[in-house]
Each structure stands twice: as C-alpha cells, then as structure tokens.
N, C-alpha and C positions, 0 to 999 in steps of 0.2 A: 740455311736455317740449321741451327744446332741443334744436338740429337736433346730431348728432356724439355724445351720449349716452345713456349707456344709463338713466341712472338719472332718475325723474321728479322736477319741481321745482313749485312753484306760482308764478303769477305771478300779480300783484297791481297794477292798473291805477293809476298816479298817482294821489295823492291818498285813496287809498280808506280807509287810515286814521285821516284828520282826520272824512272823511265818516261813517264808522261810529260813531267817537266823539262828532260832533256827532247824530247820529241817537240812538245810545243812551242817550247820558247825561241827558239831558231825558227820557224813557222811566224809570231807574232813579232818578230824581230827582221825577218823579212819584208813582212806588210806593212812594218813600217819604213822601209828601209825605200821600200818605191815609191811609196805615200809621200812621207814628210817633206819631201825639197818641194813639191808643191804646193803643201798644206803652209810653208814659212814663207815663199814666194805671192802666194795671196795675200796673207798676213801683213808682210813687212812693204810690197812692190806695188799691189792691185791687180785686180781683175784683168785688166788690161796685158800688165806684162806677164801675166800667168799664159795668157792665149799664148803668145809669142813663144815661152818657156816650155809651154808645152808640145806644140808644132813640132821644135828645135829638139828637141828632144825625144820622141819618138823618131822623126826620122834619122837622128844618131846610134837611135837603138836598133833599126833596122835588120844591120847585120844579125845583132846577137838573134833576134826572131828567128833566122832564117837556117843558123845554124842547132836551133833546138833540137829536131830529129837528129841530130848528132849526137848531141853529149845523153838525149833519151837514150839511145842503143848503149851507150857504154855502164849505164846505172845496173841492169840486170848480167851484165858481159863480167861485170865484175862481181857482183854476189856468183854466179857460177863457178869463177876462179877460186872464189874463198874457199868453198864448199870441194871443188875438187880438192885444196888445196896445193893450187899451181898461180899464185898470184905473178911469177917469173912470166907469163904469159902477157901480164898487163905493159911488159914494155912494148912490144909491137904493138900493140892497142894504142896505149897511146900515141907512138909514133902516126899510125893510120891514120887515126883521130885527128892528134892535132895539124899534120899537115894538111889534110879536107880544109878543117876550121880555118887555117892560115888561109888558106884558096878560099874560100866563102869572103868571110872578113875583106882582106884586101880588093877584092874587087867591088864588092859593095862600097868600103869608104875611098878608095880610089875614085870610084864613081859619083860621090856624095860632094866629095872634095874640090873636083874638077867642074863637076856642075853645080856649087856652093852658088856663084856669083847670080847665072843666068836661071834659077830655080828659085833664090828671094826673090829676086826681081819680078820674076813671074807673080808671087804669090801678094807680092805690093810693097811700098816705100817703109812700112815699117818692119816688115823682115830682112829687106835689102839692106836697112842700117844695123843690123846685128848680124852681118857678115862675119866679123871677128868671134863674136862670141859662136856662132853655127863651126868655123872653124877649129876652135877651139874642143868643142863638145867631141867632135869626128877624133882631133888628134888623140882624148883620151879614151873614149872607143876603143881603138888602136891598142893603145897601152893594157887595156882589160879586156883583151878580147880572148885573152885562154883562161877568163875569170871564172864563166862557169863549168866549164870542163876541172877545174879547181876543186869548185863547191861539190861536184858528182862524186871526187875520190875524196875529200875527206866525210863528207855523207856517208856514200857507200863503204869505209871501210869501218862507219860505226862509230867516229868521233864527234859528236853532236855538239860536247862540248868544246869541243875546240871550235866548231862555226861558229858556235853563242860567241866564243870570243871577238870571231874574223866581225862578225855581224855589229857589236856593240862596241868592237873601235871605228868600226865604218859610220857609226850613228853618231857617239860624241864626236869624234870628229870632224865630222858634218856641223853641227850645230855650233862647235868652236867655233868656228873657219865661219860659217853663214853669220854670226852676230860678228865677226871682225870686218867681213868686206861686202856683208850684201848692203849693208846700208848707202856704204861710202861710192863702192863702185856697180849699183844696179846688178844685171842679169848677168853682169862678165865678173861679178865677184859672188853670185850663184855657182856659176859653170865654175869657176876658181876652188870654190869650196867645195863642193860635190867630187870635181876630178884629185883634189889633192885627199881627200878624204877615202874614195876610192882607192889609190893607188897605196896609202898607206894599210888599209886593211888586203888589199889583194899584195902586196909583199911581204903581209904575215901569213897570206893563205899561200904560198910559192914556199916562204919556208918551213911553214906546216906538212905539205906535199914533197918537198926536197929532203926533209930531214926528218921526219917525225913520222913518215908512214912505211911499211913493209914493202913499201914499193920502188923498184929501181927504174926511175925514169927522172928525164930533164928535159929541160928546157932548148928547144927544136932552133937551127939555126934561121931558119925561117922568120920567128919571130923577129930577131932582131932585123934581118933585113928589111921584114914588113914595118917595125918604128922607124929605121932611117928613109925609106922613102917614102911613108907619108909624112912623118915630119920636113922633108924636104920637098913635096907639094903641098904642104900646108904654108910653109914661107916662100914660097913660088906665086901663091895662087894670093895671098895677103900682101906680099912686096906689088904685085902687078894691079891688084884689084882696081889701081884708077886710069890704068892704061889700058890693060889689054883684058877684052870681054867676049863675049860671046860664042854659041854652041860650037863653031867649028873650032875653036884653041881649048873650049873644054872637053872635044874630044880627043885633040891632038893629046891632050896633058892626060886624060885618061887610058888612051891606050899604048903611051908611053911608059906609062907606071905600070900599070897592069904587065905587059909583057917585059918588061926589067923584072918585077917579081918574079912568074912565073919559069924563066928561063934563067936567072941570076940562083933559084930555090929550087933546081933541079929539078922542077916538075915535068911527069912524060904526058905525051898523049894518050897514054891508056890510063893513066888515075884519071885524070882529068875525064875521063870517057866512065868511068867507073861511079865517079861521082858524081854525074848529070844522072847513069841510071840509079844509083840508091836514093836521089831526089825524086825521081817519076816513080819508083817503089813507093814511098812515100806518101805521095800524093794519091798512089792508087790503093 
C-alpha cells in the first residue's frame, strides 16, 4: 500500500511478468505435450484404439520412468556448480549420468523388444497385431532416451525460453504429421508422427545443449551403440515375427543384446555395482 492512501494496490517487482511467463509456458506446453497424441487419437481413431495406444505406450515409456531419480540428482548438482561457479565440473556429471542412463534405457527396451511378440500375445489378438507399431514406439524410445537429461540442462542453466521453443516445435509438429498419417495409416501413423515429431525437437534440444550452453560435454559413444543394436533387434524381432516365437528365443535375443551393450560400452563391474546401490538409495 502506498504511503498517503487509503486504498491498497499491489505491487509487482520488474520484470515479474516476462518471468512467470517464461516459467509457465514451458509447464502448459508440457501438459500438453503428454496430453494431446491421446486427446487426437480419441478424436480422429476411437476409444477403442486409444486403449491399445495407450497400453503401447506407457510400456515404451517405461525406461524413461525408471531413470527419473537420475536426471532428479543432476537438477540441483547443477544449480551448485552455477553458484560455485565451477560448471567445468558438469562434464563428469554428465559422463556419470549419462552412461547410468544408457545402462537403464538399454536393458529395459532390449527387454521390451525381445519380449514385444510373446507380451501382445499374452495381453490378446488385438495387441498382438500391433506388434509393428509396439516396435516401433521402443525404437524411438531408443533414439530420445538422453531427451530428458536434455530438458534438466537447458532448464537448469535458466533458458526457459529456449525449451518454449524445444516444446512448441515438438507440438506443431505433432499435429502436422498426426493430420498427414493418422487418418490414412491408423496407430502406425500416430507412432510415425509422435516419433518423427520427437526427434526433430530433441535435435534442436542436442543443439541447444552442444552449442548454445556454458557447458563442455557431448554426446557418449554409448549412445550410438545403444541405436545400432536396438535397431538391429528391432528388425531381427519384425523380419522373424512369423517364424520364430516364444519366451526361450526372447530371452536368447535379450541377453544377447544386453551383454553386446554392456561389454562393447565398456561398462565395469563396479558402476554397474554402484548403480543397483543408488537405485536401493532411492527406493529407501
């Protein structure tokens, strides 16, 4: 209230406007960002294929779930470095991080992948014929799986607006892509649009992170290895799909890939030992 009258006013510290706005709209741009391939899949496909859509996709989302106590630790790891002013510190961080993350990721959709066949099947006839498109979902999983360790370092280092951007090329181009192929090719021109939509905003958020922030770090060789061998059980597991079935060859094909990863990605016994206990941390 100001001094001389009677009546109260509010006051509103410079700038607080632009700040709430860059704060919210990445927040309401997210919400929609999980929302909408459902809300256009009811819309344009039915109820029906929504169930299906949505089963399919959560369990593609699986990994990312599991690696959240991950990229959580690194939000606050990084406001510390700011504040020391030692961000030099954020390349082994990231290193640490995102190899964990590779290690999570890859076994999870290794896992997803190999037991893609006998897991519809289990669940009934009309999940078992959207084998391709369950596929599909997993391999671009794969491809954005260091998507939200992404969104934590352009967040955390305060460029909000640059996520409004990552965020609302991820949206139109969603919505492009869903009115080109969701009509003509059903749920596999959902997953088609969704994943190319995806990949075109998380390669704006890779060169946001590569070139646009104070931070010296890149992209882990790991990664790439982890795209060439689930994409090469993903067309293993889709060429075979009318031959060869069942739990024993989907374990065979899982713990073939799983250990090509791990041993081709120079992982030791003792990370690997390090990060079952920061999981039971975790949990406890």
């Amino acid at each position: 209230m100001p001094h001389g009258s009677g009546r109260p006013s509010w006051f509103l510290p410079a700038g607080f406007w632009s700040f709430a706005l860059a704060v919210q709209i990445p927040s309401a741009l997210a919400l929609l960002h999980q929302k909408m391939d459902e809300m256009f899949v009811l819309r344009v496909l039915g109820l029906s294929q929504l169930g299906i859509y949505f089963v399919l996709s959560q369990l593609s989302g699986s990994a990312e779930l599991l690696i959240n106590f991950l990229v959580d630790g690194v939000f606050p790891a990084l406001f510390n470095f700011q504040a020391a002013g030692r961000l030099d510190k954020t390349e082994e961080l990231h290193r640490r991080v995102a190899r964990y993350i590779l290690a999570i990721s890859a076994t999870t959709i290794f896992f997803l992948i190999a037991f893609a066949s006998p897991l519809l099947h289990f669940l009934g006839p009309r999940y078992a014929s959207s084998h391709s498109v369950f596929l599909l979902l997993l391999l671009f999983a794969t491809l954005d799986c260091l998507g939200p360790l992404n969104h934590t370092y352009i967040v955390g280092m305060k460029k909000l607006n640059s996520w409004s951007v990552v965020q609302t090329m991820r949206l139109v181009g969603f919505v492009i892509l869903f009115t080109l192929l969701a009509g003509r090719y059903g749920l596999l021109g959902v997953v088609l649009a969704r994943g190319f939509a995806w990949m075109l905003a998380g390669a704006l958020a890779y060169w946001i992170v590569l070139k646009r922030l104070a931070l010296r770090i890149s992209i882990p060789r790991q990664y790439f290895l982890y795209v060439a061998i689930s994409s090469a059980l993903v067309a293993l597991c889709y060429g075979m799909r009318d031959s060869v079935s069942g739990w024993g060859w989907s374990t065979l094909l899982f713990v073939v890939a799983t250990a090509s990863f791990l041993l081709l990605g120079g992982y030791r016994p003792a990370e690997l030992h390090e990060l079952i206990d920061l999981r039971r941390g975790e949990k406890n």
